[in-house]
N, C-alpha and C positions, 0 to 999 in steps of 0.2 A: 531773703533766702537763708536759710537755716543751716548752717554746712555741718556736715555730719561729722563732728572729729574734726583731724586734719584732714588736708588738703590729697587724693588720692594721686597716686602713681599712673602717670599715662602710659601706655603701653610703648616698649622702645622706639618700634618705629616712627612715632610720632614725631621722634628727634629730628628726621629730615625735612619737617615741616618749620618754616619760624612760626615765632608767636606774634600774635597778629598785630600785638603794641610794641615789635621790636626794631622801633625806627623807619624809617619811608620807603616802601621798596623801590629796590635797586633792580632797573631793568636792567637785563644780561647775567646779572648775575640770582636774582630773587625769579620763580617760574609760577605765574598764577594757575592755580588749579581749584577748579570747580568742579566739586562734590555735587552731583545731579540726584536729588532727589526725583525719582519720578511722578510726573504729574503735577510740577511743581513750579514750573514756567522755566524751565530747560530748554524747551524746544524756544522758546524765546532768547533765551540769554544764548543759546547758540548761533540763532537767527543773529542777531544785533551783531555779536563779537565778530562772526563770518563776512555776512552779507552789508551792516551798514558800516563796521569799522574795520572792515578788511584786515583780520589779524587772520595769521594762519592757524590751525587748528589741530589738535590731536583728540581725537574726539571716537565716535562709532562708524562715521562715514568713510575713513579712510582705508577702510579694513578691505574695501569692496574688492581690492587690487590681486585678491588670490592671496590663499594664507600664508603660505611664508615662501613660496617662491620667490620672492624678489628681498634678498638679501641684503638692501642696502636701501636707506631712508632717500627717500625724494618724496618735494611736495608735489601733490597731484593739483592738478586746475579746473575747478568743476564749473559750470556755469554761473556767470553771472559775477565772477570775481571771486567766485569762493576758493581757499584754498586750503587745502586740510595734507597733513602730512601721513604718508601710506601704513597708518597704523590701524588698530580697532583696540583702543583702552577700555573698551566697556566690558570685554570678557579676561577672564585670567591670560588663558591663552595668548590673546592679542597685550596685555601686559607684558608678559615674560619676551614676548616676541619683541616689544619694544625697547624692553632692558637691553635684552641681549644687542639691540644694534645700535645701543645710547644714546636713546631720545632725548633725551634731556642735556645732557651734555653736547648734542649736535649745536643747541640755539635754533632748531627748525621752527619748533613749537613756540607762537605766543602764547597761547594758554593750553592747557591740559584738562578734557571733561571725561570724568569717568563716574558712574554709581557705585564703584565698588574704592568705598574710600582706607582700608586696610593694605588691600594689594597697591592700588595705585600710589602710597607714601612711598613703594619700594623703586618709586620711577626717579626720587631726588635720591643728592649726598648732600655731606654736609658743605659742602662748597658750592653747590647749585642747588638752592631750599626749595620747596612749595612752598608757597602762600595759601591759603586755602581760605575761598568763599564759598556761599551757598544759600539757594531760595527756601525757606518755609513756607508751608502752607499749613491751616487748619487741618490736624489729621482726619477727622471727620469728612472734608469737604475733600481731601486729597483720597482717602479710601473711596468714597461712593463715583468721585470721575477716574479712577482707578476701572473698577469694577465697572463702570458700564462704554470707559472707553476701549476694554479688552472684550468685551461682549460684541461690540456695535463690529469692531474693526478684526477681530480674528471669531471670534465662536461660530459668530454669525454666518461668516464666511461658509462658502459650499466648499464639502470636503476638507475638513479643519480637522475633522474628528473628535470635534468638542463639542457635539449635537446635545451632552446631555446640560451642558452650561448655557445652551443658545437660548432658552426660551425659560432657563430659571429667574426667579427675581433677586435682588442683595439679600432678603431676608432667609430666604431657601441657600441663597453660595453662606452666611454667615453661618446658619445655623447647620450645616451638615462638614461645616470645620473645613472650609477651604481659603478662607482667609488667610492675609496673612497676619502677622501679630506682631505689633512694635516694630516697625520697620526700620525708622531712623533710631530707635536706642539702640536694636542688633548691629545696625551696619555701624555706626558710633564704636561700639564697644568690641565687633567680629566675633558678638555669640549667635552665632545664624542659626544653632540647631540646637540650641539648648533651649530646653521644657521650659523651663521659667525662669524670667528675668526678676531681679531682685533689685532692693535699692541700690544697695553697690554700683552694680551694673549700670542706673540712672545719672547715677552721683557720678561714676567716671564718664558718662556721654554728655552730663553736665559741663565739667572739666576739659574736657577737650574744644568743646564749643567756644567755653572761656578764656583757653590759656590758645587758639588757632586757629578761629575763624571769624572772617568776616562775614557778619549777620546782612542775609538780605531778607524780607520778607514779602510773599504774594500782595497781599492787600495793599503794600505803599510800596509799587512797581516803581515809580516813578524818581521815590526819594532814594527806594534801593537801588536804582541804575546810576543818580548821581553818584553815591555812596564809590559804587565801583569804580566808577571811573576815575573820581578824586585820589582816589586809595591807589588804582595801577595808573595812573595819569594818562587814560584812555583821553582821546578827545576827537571829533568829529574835524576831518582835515579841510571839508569845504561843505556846500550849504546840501547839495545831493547828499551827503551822510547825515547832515545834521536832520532834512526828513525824513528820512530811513529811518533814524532813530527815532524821532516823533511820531511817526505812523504806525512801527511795529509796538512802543511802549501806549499809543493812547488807541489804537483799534485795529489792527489788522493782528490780534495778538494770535499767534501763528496755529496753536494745535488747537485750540478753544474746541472742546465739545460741547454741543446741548445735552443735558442729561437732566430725569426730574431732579428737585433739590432734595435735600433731607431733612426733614421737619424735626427741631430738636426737640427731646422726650417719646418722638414714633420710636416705632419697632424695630426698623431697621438703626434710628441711631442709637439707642440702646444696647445694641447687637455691634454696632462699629465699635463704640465705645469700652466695651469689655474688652477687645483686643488689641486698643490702645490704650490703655490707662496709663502707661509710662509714657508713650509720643505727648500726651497731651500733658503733661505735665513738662515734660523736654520743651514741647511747645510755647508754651506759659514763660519758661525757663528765653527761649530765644528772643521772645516780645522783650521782654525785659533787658535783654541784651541790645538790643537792636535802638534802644530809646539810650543806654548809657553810651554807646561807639558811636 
């Protein structure tokens, strides 16, 4: 890895996060937070944290509770042993709502999942950190189940009002610019609407990855789950958890779409490709990581 110059300037927020080689985290006081790529086995890492290791959650689900009516944090008890605390971190909104009634500092939350990794750093202080993990997948392969798991599950849908998306193909949604474009450098870096990213922009999504996250990767689910759990000393408390965990990580993997594949050098991946060429290089960038942690 060829580093450009010196070393770049993370953006401030980042301060609330530790760095990921800064000693063993400390439960109670260290808060794991998982950066949810979508389509990226979220809905699994959700599943396992919930469902086989019974940790309580601050996550999308707990938002359901009415939006800010209820003033004051309590976990809710949803089926099955799950239990998520009454927030929604995936939207701004549901962030600020969480600040304000000090998620973080309650100790409610064993972990923290949100996509939106800029606003959600504003959920720690410097005295109750984030840690931050998170799954990659090939950006390729995460754009094309992208795109046809929002077709299959809302376009499609009667009355969606997305009639003219229902029965397009990837190559007709890429080329008529409804893609989207570098998904994980934008949210990395919080240029969500800026024209063009640049190396900079790479080189500090680079940097943050390096200097704050624990690397999990799609293809090696298995060694990336150990990874985690070693890392927050997650551990299966009897032999029901222990195949909970074995069942969702080797086949019951929870959101799995079928979708055709994408044959690399077709048209459609060509077409992916141009609107990744920084993810896939970030990409490249996290492999590499992931074989040195």
């Amino acid at each position: 890895e060829a580093i450009l110059g010196n070393t770049p300037q993370l953006p401030p927020q980042f301060q609330s996060l530790a760095n990921v080689d800064s000693g063993p985290f400390q439960r109670g006081i260290d808060v794991p937070f998982y950066w949810h790529v979508p389509r990226s086995g979220g809905g699994t890492v959700n599943d396992i944290l919930g469902s086989c290791l019974h940790l309580t959650l601050a996550a999308d689900a707990g938002g359901s509770e009415g939006e800010s009516g209820v003033e004051m944090l309590k976990v809710l008890h949803f089926a099955h042993e799950v239990n998520y605390v009454n927030v929604d971190t995936s939207t701004l909104k549901g962030i600020q709502r969480a600040q304000d009634l000090n998620l973080v500092p309650s100790g409610l939350a064993d972990v923290v999942i949100s996509p939106l990794l800029h606003d959600g750093t504003t959920l720690f202080t410097p005295t109750r950190k984030g840690r931050l993990f998170t799954i990659f997948r090939n950006p390729i392969e995460r754009a094309a189940s992208l795109f046809y798991f929002i077709q299959d599950t809302q376009w499609k849908q009667p009355n969606s009002g997305n009639e003219q998306f229902a029965s397009m193909t990837i190559e007709q949604f890429y080329e008529a610019g409804f893609a989207e474009n570098n998904w994980m450098t934008r949210f990395l870096t919080n240029e969500l609407t800026k024209g063009e990213l640049t190396e900079e922009d790479l080189h500090i999504a680079k940097e943050v990855l390096r200097q704050k996250s624990l690397i999990g990767l799609l293809e090696e689910k298995g060694e990336t789950f150990d990874r985690f759990q070693k890392y927050f000393g997650w551990r299966p408390k009897n032999g029901a958890e222990e195949e909970c965990l074995a069942k969702k990580l080797e086949w019951a993997w929870p959101m799995k779409h079928r979708h055709p594949p994408v044959e690399k050098d077709s048209n459609a991946y060509i077409l992916i490709r141009s609107q990744n060429l920084f993810d896939l290089q970030l990409y490249e960038y996290a492999t590499e990581l992931f074989k040195q942690q």
